[in-house]
C-alpha positions in Angstrom: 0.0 0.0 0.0 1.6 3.6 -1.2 1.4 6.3 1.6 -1.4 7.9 -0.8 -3.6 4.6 -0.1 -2.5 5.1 3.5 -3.7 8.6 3.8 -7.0 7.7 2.5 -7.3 4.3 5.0 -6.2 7.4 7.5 -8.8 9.7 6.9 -11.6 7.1 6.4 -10.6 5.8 9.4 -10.6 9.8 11.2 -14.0 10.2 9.9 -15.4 7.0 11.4 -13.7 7.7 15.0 -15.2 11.5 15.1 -18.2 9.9 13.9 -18.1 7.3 16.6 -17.6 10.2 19.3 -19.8 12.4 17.7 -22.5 9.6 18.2 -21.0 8.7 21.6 -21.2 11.9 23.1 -24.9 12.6 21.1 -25.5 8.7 23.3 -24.4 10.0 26.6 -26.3 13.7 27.0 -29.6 11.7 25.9 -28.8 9.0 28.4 -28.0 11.7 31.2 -31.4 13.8 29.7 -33.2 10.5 30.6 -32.0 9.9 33.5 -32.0 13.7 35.2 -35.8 13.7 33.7 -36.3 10.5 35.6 -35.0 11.2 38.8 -36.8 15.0 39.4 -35.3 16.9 41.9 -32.9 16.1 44.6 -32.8 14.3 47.2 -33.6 17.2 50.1 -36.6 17.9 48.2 -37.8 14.2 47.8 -37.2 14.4 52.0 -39.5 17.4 51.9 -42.3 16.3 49.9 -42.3 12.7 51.6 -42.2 14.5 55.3 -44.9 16.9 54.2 -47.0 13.7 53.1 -46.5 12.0 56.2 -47.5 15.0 58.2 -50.9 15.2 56.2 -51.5 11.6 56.8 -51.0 12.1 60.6 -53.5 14.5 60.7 -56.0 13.0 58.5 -55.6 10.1 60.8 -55.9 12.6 64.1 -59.1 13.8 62.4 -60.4 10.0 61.8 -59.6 8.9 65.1 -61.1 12.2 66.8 -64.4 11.6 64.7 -64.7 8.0 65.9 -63.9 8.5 69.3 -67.3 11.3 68.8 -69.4 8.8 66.7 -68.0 6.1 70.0 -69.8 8.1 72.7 -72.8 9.3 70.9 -73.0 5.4 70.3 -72.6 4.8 74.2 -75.1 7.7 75.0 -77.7 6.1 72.5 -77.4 2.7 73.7 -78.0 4.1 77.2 -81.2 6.1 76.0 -82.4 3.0 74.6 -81.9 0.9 78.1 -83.5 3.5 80.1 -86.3 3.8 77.6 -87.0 -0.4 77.2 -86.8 0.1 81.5 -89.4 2.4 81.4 -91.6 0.0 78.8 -90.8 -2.8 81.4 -92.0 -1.1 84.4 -95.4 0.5 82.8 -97.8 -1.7 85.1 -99.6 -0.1 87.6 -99.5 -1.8 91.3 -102.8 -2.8 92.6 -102.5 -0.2 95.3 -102.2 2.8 92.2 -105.4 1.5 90.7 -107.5 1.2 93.8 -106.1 5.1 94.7 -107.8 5.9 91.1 -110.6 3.7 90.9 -112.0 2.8 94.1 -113.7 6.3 94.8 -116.3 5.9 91.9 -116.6 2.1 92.5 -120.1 1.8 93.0 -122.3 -0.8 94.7 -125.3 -0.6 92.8 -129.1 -2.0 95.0 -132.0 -2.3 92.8 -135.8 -2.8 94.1 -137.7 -4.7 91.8 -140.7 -4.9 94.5 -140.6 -8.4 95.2 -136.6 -8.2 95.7 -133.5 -6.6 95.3 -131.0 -6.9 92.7 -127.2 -6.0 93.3 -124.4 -5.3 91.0 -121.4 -3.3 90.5 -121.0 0.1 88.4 -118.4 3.1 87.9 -119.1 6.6 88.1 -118.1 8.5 85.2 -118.2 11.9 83.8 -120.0 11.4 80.6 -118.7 13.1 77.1 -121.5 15.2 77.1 -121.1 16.4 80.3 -123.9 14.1 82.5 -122.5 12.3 85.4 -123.6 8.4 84.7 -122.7 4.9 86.5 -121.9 2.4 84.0 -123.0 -0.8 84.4 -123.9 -4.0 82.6 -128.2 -4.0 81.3 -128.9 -6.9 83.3 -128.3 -4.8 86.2 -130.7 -2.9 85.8 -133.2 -4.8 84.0 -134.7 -8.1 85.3 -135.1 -11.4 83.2 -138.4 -10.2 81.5 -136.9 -6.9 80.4 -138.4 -4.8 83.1 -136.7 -2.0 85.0 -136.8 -1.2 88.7 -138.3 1.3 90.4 -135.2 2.8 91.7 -131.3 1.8 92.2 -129.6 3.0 95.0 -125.7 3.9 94.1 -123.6 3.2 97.0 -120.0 4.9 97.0 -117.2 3.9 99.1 -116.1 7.2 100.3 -119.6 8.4 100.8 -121.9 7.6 103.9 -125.0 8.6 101.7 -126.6 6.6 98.6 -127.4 8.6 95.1 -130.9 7.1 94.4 -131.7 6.6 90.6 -135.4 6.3 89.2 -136.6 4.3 86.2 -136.8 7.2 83.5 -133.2 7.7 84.5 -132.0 4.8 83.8 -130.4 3.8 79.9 -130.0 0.6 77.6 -128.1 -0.3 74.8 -130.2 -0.3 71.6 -128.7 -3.4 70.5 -128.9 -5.7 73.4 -125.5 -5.0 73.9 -125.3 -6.0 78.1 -124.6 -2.5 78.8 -126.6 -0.1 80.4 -126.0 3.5 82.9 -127.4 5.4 84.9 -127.9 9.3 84.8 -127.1 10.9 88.0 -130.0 13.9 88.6 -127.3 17.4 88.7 -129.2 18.0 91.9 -127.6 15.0 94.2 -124.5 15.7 92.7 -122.4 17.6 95.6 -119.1 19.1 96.1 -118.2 15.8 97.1 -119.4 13.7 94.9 -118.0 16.3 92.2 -114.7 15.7 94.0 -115.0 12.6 93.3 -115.1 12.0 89.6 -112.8 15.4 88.7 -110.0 13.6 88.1 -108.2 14.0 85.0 -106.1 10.5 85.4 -109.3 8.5 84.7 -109.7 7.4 81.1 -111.0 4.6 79.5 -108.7 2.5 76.6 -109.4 -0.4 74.2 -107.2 -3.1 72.2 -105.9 -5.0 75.1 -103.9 -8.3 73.9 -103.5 -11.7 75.0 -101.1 -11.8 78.0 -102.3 -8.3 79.4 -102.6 -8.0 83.1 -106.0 -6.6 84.3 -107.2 -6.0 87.6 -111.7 -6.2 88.7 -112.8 -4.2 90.5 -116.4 -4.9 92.2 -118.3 -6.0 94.6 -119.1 -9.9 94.4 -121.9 -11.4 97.1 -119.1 -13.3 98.3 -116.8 -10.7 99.0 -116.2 -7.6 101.2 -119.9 -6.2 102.1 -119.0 -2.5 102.4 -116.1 -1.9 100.2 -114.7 -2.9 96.8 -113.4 -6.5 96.3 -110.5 -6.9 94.1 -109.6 -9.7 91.9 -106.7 -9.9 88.9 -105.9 -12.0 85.9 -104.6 -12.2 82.2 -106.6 -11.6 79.1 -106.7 -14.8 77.5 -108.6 -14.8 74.7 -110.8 -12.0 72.5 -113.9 -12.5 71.6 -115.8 -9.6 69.1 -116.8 -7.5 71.9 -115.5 -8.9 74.5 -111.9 -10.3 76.3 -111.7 -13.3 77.9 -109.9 -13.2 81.4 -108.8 -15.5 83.9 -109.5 -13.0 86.8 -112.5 -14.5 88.9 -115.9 -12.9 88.2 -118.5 -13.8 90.9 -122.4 -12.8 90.4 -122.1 -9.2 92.3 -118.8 -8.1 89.7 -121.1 -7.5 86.8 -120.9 -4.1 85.9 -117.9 -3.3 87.5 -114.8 -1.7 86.4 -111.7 -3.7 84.4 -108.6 -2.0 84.8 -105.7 -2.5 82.7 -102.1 -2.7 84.6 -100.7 -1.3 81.7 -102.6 1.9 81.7 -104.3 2.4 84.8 -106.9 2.4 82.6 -110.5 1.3 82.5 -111.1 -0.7 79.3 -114.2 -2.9 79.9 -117.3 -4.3 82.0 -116.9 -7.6 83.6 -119.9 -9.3 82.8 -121.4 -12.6 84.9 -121.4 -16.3 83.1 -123.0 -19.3 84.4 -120.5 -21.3 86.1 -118.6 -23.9 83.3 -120.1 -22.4 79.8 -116.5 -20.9 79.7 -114.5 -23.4 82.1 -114.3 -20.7 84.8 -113.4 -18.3 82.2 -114.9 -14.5 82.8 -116.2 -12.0 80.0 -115.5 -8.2 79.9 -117.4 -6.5 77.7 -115.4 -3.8 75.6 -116.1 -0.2 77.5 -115.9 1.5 73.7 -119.5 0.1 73.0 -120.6 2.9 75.5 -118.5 5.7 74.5 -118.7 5.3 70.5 
């Protein structure tokens, strides 16, 4: 090979190492391009942003952990409200010794003269809707087995020494045959007493009593006290149209009377007489929202 062979080899070979660093160098700024653009900024501010991250997570988790803690005792508070409340639900019934303070003042004995004898029965005062003072009672009370009424009823009251005598034309049927019947007290015998008596706004009557509610009589049986109420208590056991089926003893004497619910303190119907065994010693109370419909 002549040097003018060798010069050429010499600059081919020139050209292809500037082009080889020329490509090199071209290689290297893209690679360190890449990588600056992949690694951001430095490390302090990486430290900065990370720190500032966890910071915000701390106090979004403060925040959480305060709101729970809230949402925690409301929880608690609710849960008590709720155990007082079912208490209170649990311990609605009346004691016997409530009732009688309520009821027993216009507890009436009712004596009927039907000329050739007397009929007795039970009956509770009440301040009538339309303003009359009446004693409830059952119809065959106050009517006799033919239909007929007496001449007069006297109304004895427990807390009164003197009897309210009712005549006939004052005494009221059901126009259905419903066994329900009253008694219209004259505005004349009523006195301060007696208007004592029945002004008492925690007397009311109330209907829909179930299966399983306690219920307290109240009356006065021929077989039990002569000069004051007698008391007797059951369950309702069964319903019956207009009447509830009880377990509390109803003796001839009761009908009339007052059923009180334990629930309520709250008159809801008129025990009414059966002959012994038709209901296996089971009683009858008619519903007291016939009379007040």
């Amino acid at each position: 090979m002549d040097i003018g062979d060798k010069a050429i080899v010499g600059s081919v070979i020139l050209v292809v190492l500037v082009l080889i660093a020329s490509i090199t160098v071209n290689y290297w700024k893209e690679i360190e391009a890449y990588v600056v653009g992949l690694s951001g900024p430095s490390t302090s501010d990486l430290e900065i942003e990370l720190m500032r991250e966890i910071n915000s997570e701390k106090e979004e988790r403060v925040r959480l952990e305060t709101q729970i803690a809230e949402l925690s005792r409301i929880s608690e508070e609710l849960q008590e409200v709720n155990r007082l409340h079912n208490e209170q639900e649990l311990d609605t019934s009346y004691s016997v010794t409530d009732i009688l303070n309520t009821w027993r003042p216009v507890s009436a004995h009712i004596v009927c003269d039907y000329e050739s004898y007397y009929g007795t029965g039970s009956g509770t005062l009440v301040d009538y809707p339309d303003g009359s003072v009446i004693v409830v009672t059952n119809q065959h009370v106050i009517l006799d087995d033919f239909g007929y009424a007496p001449d007069y009823c006297g109304i004895f009251l427990p807390e009164s020494s003197t009897p309210l005598i009712v005549y006939s034309e004052d005494m009221f049927t059901s126009f259905d045959g419903t066994d329900w019947g009253y008694l219209e007290i004259e505005e004349s015998s009523i006195d301060l007493l007696l208007y004592e008596v029945i002004d008492r706004e925690d007397r009311y009557y109330c209907t829909d009593l179930m299966v399983g509610d306690e219920v307290i009589i109240l009356g006065y049986p021929s077989i039990g006290d002569v000069d004051d109420v007698t008391v007797t208590s059951g369950l309702i056991s069964g319903l019956d149209e207009d009447f509830y089926i009880t377990d509390a003893k109803i003796e001839a004497g009761n009908s009339g009377g007052a059923a009180i619910s334990r629930n309520g303190n709250c008159i809801f119907g008129i025990p009414t007489a059966t002959q012994a065994g038709n209901y296996e010693s089971l009683g009858r109370i008619l519903d007291i929202g016939l009379v007040f419909e």
